[in-house]
C-alpha positions, 0 to 999 in steps of 0.5 A, a space after each residue: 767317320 769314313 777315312 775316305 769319303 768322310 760319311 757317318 753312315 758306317 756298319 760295324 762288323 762282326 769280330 770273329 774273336 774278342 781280340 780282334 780290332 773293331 772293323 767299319 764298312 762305309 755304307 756310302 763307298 764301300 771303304 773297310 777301316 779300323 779307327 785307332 782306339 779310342 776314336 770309334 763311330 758315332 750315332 749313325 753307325 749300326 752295330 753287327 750281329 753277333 755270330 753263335 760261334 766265332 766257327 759260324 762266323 767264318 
């Protein structure tokens, strides 16, 4: 859920490197967030396409 608008419609960003957090953009405002561990979206939110290379990504 959106930190500043509390809307489920969220789109997970890529992650250029596995070690990287796990990135949210509200689809109803626009707000980028990471929620803390443990706490990610719900059904509404759409998975990012995988980059072929972290490279490709940037």
């Amino acid at each position: 859920m959106c930190r500043r608008c509390n809307s489920d419609r969220l789109l997970e960003l890529a992650r250029l490197d596995g070690e990287d957090h796990t990135v949210y953009r509200c689809l109803d405002c626009g707000f980028l967030f990471s929620p803390p561990a443990g706490l990610a979206g719900g059904a509404n939110v759409q998975p990012a396409a995988a980059p072929i290379n972290s490279e490709e990504a940037r």
